[in-house]
N, C-alpha and C positions, 0 to 999 in steps of 0.2 A: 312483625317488626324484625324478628331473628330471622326471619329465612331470606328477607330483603338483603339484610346485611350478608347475610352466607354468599348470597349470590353474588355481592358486589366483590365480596373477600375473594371469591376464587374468581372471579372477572378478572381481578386486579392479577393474582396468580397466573390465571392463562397468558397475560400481556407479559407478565414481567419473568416467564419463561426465557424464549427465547433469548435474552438479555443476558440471562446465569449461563446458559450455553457460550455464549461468546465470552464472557470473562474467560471460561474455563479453555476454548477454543484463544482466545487470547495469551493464557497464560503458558501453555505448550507451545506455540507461538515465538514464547520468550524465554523460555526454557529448551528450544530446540535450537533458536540462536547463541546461546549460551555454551551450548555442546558444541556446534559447528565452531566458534571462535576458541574452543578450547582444542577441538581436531586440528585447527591452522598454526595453535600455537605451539601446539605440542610435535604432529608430526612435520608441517610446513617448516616451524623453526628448525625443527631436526636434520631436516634434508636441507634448509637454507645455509647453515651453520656448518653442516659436511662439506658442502660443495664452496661454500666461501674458504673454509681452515684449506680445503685443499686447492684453491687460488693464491690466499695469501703465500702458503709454503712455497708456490713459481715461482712466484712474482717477486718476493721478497730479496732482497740483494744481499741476503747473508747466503755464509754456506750451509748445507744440506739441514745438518741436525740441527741449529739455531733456527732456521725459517720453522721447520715444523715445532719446534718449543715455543718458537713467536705465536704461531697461528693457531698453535693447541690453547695455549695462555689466552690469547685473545678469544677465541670460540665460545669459554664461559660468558663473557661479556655481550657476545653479539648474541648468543640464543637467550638471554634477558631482555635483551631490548627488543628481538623480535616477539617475544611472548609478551611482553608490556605494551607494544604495536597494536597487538592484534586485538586489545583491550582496548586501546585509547580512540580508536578512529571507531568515530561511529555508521558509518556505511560497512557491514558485513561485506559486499559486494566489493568493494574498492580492497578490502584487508584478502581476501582472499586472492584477489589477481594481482594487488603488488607484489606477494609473497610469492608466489608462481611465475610471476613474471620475471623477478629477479631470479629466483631461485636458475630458471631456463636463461638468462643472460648470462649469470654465472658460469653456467652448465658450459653454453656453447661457447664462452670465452675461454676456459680452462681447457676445451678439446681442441679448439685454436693453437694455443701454448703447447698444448700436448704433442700437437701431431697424429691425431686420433681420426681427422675427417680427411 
């Protein structure tokens, strides 16, 4: 009677293997998305937030030292909402290429302005 039940006990064990693996393969998974949305928010916002402060300071219609106290003031706010972005939209894939994407419109808008190209 015990060795029937032994056998069925790690029957049951052999099947329900695989399954603990993929939790565990699931939860690095989600743990590795976690880190990658935290790489976007932290340095994407960074270089998003740089290259906007230093659009707004162009563009902005005051003189010199007012635009850059405008754009510095402002830069707290928008590298919040990018880091809060980067949390809220559920496609990984979409958070990371709007932030890139902008970031690079930015870019090449501000070299435009500049006289850089």
């Amino acid at each position: 009677m015990q060795a029937s039940s032994l056998s069925l006990g790690s029957t049951k064990l052999l099947l329900l293997k695989p399954l603990l693996i993929f939790q565990h393969i699931s939860h690095f998974s989600y743990a590795f998305k976690v880190c990658l949305r935290f790489l976007i928010a932290i340095v994407g916002g960074y270089f998003f937030t740089a290259v906007n402060c230093s659009l707004l300071s162009a563009i902005l219609p005051l003189n010199k030292a007012d635009a850059v106290l405008m754009s510095v003031s402002l830069s707290i706010l928008i590298y919040t909402l990018v880091f809060i972005y980067a949390f809220y939209v559920k496609s990984l894939k979409t958070v990371w290429i709007s932030i890139l994407l902008a970031t690079a419109a930015q870019l090449s808008l501000l070299a435009l302005i500049k006289g850089w190209v």
